[in-house]
C-alpha positions as CSV (number, residue, x, y, z in Angstrom):
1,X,0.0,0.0,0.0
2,X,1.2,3.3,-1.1
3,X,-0.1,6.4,0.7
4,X,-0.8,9.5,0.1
5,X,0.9,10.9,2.9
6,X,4.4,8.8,2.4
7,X,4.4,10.4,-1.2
8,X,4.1,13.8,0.3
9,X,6.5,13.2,2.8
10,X,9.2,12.6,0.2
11,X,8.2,15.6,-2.0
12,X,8.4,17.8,1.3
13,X,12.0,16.1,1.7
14,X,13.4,17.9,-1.4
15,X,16.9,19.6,-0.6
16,X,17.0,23.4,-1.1
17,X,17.8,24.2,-4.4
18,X,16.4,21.0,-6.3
19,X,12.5,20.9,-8.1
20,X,10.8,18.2,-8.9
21,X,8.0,17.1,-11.2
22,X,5.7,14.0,-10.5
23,X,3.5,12.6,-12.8
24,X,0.8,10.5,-11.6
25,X,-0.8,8.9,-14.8
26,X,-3.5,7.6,-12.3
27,X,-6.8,7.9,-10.4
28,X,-6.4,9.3,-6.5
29,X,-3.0,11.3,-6.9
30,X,-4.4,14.8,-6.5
31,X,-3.4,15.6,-2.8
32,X,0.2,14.2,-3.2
33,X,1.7,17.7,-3.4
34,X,-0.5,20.5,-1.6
35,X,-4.2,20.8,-1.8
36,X,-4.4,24.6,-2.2
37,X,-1.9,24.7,-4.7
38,X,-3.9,24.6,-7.7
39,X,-3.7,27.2,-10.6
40,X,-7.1,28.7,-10.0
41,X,-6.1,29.1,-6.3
42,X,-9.3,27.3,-4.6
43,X,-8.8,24.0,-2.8
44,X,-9.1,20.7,-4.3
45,X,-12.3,19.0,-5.1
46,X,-13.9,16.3,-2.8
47,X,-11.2,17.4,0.2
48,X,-13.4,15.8,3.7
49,X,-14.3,18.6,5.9
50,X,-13.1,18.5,9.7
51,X,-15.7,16.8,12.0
52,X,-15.6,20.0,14.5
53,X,-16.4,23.0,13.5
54,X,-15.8,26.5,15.2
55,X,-18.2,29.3,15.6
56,X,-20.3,27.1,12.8
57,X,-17.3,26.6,10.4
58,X,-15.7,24.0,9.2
59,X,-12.8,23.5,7.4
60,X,-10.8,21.3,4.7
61,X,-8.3,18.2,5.7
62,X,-6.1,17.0,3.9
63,X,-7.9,13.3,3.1
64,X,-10.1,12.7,-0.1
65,X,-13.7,11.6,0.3
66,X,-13.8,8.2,-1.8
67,X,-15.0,8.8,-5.3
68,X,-17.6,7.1,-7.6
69,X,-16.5,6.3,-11.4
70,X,-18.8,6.5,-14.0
71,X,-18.3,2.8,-15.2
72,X,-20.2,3.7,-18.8
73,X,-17.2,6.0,-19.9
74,X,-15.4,2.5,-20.3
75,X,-18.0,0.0,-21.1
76,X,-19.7,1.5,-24.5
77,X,-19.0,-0.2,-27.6
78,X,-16.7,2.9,-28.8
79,X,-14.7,2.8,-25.4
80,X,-14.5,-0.8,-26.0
81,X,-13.3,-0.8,-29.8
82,X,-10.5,1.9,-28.6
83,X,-9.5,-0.8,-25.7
84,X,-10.3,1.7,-23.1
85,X,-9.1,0.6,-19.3
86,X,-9.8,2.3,-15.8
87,X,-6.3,3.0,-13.9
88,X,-7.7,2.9,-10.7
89,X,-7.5,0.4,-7.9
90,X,-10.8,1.3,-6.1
91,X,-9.7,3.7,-2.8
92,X,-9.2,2.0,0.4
93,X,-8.8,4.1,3.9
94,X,-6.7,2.7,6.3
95,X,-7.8,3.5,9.8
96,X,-4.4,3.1,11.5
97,X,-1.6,4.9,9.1
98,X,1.3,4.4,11.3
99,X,0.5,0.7,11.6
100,X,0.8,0.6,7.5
101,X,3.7,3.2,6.9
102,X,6.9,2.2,5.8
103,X,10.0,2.4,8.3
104,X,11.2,5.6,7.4
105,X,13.9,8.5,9.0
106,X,12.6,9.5,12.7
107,X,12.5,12.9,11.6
108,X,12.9,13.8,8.0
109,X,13.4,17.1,7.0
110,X,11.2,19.5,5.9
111,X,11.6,22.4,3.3
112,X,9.7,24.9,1.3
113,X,9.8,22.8,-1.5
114,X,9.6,23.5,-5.3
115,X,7.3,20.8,-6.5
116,X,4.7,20.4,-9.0
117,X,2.3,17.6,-9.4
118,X,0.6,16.3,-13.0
119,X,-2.4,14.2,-12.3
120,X,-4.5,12.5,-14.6
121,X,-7.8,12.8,-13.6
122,X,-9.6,15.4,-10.8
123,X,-11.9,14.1,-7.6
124,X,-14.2,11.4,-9.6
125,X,-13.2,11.6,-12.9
126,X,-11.3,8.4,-14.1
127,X,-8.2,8.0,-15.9
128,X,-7.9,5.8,-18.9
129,X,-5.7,4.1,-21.0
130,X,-6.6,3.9,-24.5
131,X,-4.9,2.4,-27.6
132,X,-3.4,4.7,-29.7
133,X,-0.8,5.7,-32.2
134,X,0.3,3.8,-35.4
135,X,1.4,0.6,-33.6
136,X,-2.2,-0.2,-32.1
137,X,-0.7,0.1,-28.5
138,X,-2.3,1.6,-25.0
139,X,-1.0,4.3,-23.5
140,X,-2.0,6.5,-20.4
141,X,-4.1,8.8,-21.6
142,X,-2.1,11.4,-19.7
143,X,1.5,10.5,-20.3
144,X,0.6,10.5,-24.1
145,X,-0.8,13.8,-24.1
146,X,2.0,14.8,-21.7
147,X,5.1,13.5,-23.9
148,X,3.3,15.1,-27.1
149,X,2.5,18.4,-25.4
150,X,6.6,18.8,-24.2
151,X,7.7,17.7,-28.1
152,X,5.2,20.6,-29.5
153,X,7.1,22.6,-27.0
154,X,10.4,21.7,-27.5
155,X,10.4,21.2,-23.6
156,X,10.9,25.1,-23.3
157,X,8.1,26.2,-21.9
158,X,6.4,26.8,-18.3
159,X,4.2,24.9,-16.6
160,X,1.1,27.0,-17.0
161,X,2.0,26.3,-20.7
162,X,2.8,23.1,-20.8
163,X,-0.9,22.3,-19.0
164,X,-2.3,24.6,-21.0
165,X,-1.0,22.3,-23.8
166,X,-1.6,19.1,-22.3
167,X,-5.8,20.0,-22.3
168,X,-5.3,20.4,-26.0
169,X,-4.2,17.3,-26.6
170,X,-6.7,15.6,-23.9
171,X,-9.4,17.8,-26.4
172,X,-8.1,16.0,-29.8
173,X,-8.1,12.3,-27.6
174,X,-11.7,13.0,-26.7
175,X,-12.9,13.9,-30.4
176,X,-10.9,11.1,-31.9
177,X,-11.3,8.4,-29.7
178,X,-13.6,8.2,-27.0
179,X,-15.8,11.5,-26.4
180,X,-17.3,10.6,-23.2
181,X,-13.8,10.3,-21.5
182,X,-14.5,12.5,-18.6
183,X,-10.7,13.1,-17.1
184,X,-9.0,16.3,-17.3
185,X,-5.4,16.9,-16.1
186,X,-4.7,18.6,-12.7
187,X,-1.9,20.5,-11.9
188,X,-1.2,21.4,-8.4
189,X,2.2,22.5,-7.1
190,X,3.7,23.4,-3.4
191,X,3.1,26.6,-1.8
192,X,4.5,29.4,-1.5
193,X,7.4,29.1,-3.5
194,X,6.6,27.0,-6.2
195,X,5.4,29.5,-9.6
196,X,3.9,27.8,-12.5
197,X,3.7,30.8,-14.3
198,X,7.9,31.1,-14.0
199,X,10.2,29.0,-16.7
């Protein structure tokens, strides 16, 4: 089991001076990096909500509510004759996280980290593979349109450009091969430091 919280852990371990870029060609990634990092500034979709509440608030965790998939985006005859597959294991909570974390440092270190996070598909969408190219193969849905989107670009670009570019070529997937394919790539990236606007 892989949680959410290990991944973020790591990506909060990234020395001074280093970025990284994860790319999570998968269903469930879109709290690895920061929940309110998100290009249009509001927090993520389907975030749970505290159980206590002050002066008749509430307010956002950092744990995902578990989604529902809409099993008829990959069970028509179109999403069939394209080979279409869910890449999602269905969302399990684990009640006890310490009991299921790996051994890891007692205290690892912490840094305002440069990180920005690619996911396939936002709070209940699903993401897909899908056969495509010339040689009849499947390919993530978002690592194709990812990889195509940085060639257009010559990988010079930033990465409010490179999204920007990766939701046209999610728009030419849909019309060509499946147009009920509901997933739409997420950026989010780590606050404060982390600009997607900046090359």
């Amino acid at each position: 089991v892989i949680l959410t919280s290990d991944l973020h852990d790591i990506v909060m371990g990234v020395p001074e001076g280093c970025q990284i870029t994860i790319l999570m060609d998968c269903d469930h990634a879109t709290s690895v990096v920061d929940v309110v990092g998100t290009v249009d500034g509001r927090v993520l979709r389907g975030l749970r909500r505290s159980s206590t509440d002050f002066c008749g608030l509430t307010t956002h965790t950092s744990k995902m509510d578990l989604a529902a998939h809409n099993r008829d985006i990959w069970q028509t005859d179109q999403a069939r004759a394209a080979k279409a597959t869910p890449r999602y294991q269905p969302l399990v909570e684990i009640d006890k996280q310490k009991a299921a974390r790996l051994p890891s440092r007692p205290s690892m270190s912490r840094s305002l980290a440069v990180a920005f996070c690619y996911s396939a598909a936002s709070h209940g969408q699903t993401a897909l593979e899908l056969t495509m190219g010339g040689a009849g193969q499947q390919h993530g849905v978002l690592t194709w349109c990812f990889v195509r989107a940085l060639t257009e670009l010559q990988c010079d670009c930033t990465h409010s450009e490179l999204l920007k570019a990766i939701r046209e070529q999610m728009k030419q997937v849909r019309e060509d091969c499946l147009p009920r394919m509901d997933q739409d790539v997420l950026l989010t990236f780590a606050t404060p430091r982390s600009d997607p606007g900046a090359a």
